[in-house]
C-alpha positions as CSV (number, residue, x, y, z in Angstrom):
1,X,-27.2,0.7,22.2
2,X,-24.5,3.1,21.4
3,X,-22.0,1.2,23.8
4,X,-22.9,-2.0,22.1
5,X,-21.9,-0.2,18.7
6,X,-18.8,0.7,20.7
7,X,-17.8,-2.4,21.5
8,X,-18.6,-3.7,18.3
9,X,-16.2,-1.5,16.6
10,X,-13.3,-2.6,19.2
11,X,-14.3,-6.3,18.5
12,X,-13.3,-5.9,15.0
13,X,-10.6,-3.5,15.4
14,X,-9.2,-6.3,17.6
15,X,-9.9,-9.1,14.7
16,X,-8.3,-7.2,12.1
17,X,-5.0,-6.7,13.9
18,X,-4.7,-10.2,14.9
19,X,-5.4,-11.3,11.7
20,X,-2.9,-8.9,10.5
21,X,0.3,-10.3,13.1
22,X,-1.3,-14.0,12.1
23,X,-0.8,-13.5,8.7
24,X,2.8,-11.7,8.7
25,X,3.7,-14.9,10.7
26,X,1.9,-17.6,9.4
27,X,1.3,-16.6,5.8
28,X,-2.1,-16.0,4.7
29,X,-2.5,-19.6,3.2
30,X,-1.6,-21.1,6.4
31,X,-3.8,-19.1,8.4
32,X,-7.5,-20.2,9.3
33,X,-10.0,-18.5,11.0
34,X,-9.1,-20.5,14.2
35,X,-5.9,-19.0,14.2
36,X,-7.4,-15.5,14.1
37,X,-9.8,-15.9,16.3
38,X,-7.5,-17.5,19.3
39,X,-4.7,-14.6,18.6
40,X,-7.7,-12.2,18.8
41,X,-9.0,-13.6,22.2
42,X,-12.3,-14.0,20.5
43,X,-14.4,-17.4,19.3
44,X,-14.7,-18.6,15.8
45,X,-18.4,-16.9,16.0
46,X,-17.1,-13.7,16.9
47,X,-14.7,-13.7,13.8
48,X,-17.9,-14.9,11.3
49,X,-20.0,-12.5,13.0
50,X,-17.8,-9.6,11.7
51,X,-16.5,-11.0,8.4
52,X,-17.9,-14.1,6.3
53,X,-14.6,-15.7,6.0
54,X,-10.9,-15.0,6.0
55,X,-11.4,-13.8,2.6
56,X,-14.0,-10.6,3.6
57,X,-10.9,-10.5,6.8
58,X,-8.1,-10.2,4.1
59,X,-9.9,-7.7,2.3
60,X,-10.7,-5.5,5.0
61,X,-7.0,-5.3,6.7
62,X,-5.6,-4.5,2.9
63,X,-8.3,-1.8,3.0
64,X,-7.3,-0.1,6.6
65,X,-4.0,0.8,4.9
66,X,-4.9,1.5,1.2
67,X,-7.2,4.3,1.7
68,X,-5.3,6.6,3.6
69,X,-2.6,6.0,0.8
70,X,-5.2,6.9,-2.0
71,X,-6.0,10.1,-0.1
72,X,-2.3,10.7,0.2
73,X,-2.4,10.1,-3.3
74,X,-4.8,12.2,-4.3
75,X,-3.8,15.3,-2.5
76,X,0.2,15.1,-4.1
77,X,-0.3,14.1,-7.7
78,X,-3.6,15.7,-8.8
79,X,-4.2,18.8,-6.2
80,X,-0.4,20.3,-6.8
81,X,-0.9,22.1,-10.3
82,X,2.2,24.6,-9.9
83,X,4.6,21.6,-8.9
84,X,3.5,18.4,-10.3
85,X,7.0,16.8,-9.8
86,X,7.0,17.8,-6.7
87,X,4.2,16.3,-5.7
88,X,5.0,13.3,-6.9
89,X,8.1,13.4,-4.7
90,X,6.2,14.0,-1.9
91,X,3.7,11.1,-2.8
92,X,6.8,8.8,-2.8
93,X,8.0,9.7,0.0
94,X,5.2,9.7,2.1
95,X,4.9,6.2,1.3
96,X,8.1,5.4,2.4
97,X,7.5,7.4,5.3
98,X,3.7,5.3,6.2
99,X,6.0,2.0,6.0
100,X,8.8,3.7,8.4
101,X,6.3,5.0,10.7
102,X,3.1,2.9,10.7
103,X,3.3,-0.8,11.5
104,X,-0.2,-1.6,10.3
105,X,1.1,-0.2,6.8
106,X,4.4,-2.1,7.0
107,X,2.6,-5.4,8.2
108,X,0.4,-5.7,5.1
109,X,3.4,-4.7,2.6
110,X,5.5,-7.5,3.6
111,X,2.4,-10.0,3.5
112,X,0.9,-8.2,0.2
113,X,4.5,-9.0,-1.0
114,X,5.6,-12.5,0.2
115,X,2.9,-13.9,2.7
116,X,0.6,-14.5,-0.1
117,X,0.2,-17.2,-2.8
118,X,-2.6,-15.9,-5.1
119,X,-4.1,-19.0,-6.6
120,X,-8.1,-20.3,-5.5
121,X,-9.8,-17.5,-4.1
122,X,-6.4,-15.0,-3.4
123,X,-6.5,-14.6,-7.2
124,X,-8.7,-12.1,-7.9
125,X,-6.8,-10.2,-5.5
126,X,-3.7,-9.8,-8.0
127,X,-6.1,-8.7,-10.5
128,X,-7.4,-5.7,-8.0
129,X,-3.7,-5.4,-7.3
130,X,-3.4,-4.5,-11.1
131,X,-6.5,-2.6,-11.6
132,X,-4.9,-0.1,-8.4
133,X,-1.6,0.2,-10.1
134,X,-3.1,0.9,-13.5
135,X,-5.3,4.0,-11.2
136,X,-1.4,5.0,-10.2
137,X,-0.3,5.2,-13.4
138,X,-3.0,7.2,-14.6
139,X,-2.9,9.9,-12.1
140,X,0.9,9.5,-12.1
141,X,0.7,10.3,-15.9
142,X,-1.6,13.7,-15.4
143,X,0.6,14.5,-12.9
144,X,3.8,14.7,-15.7
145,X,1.4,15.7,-18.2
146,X,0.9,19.1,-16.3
147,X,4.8,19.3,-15.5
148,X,5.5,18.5,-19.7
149,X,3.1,21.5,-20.2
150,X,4.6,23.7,-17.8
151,X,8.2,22.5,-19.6
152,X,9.1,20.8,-16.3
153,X,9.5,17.7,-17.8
154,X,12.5,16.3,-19.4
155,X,12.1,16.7,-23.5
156,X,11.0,13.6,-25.2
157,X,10.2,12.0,-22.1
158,X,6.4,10.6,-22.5
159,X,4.1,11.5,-19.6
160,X,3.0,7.4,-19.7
161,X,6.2,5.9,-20.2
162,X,7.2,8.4,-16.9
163,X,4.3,7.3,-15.1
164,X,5.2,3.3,-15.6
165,X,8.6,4.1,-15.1
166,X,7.6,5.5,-11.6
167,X,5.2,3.0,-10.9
168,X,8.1,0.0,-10.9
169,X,10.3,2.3,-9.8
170,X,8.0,2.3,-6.4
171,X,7.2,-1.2,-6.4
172,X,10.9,-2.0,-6.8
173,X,11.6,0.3,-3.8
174,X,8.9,-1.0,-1.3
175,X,9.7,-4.8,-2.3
176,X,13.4,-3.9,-1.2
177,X,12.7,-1.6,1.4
178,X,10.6,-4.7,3.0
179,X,13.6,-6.7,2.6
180,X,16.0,-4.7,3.7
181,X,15.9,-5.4,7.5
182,X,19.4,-4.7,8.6
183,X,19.1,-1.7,5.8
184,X,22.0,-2.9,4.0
185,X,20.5,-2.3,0.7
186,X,17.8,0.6,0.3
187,X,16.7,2.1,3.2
188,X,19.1,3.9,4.7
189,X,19.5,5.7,1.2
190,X,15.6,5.6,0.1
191,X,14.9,9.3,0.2
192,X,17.7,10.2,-2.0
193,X,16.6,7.5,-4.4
194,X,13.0,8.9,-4.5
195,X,15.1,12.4,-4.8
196,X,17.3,11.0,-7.7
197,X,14.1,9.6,-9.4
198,X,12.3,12.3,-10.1
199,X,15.1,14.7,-10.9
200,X,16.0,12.3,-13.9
201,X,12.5,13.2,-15.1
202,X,13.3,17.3,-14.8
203,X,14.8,18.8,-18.2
């Protein structure tokens, strides 16, 4: 029983990566369960067995990579109350460093960013897309509203308007950084953009 639970586990391990290189190829509009299943060496049961469509699929590979970011994310910008803008410096670039480092983080980026069209069913996606990066901003902004108490932040500077200022400032960044294959553009000088960021925030 336990060895059947095993191999379970792999089973879907195995459909979510394929799914994954499928859907950085193909883009996730041109990519049926067929596909998936054939790149994953599995049948089309196999596939529905684990997920009821490429939707539930979609949902799950986005998942594998956001939660160890919203641990990340939790541990910098609300567990760091003696250097909030330091922690959100280390939140930034830890992100970089997951999309350096880790392909499976990289992978869904660049399809998150341009291997998706979100009309029909992808749309509600963009609307959980929104509801994350409005949790961001929130916990971005009691992150500078603990450095504006501690006069760490820059005077005048709202703690929101910070907050949504970083929050572009990060999409911007991984939306180039994805781009930027021959690293051309942003990532050979990422860090010091993250650095340069949040010491325009400082007083």
């Amino acid at each position: 029983m336990r060895r059947s639970k095993e191999d379970s586990l792999k089973t879907r391990q195995r459909i979510v990566l394929a799914a994954r290189r499928v859907f950085a190829r193909r883009g996730v509009s041109q990519t049926s369960i067929e596909h998936v299943a054939r790149a994953a060496g599995v049948t089309r049961g196999a596939v529905y067995g684990h997920f009821k469509g490429k939707d539930a699929l979609f949902q799950c590979m986005r998942e594998q990579v956001r939660l160890p970011l919203v641990d990340v994310m939790n541990e910098e910008l609300l567990h760091r109350p003696d250097d909030p803008l330091g922690g959100v410096e280390r939140y930034l670039l830890a992100v970089l460093e997951a999309m350096g480092s880790d392909g499976a983080t990289r992978d869904t980026f660049h399809i998150l960013n341009f291997k998706c069209e979100y009309v029909g069913t992808m749309a509600d996606d963009m609307e959980n897309q929104a509801l994350r990066m409005a949790d961001l901003a929130d916990k971005l902004e009691t992150a500078y509203r603990a450095a504006s108490r501690r006069g760490m932040l820059r005077k005048g500077l709202s703690p929101r308007l910070a907050a949504l200022n970083t929050s572009a400032f990060l999409l911007g960044l991984i939306r180039m950084w994805l781009m930027d294959g021959s690293g051309m553009l942003v990532r050979n000088e990422a860090e010091d953009l993250v650095q340069a960021h949040v010491a325009r925030l400082r007083p």
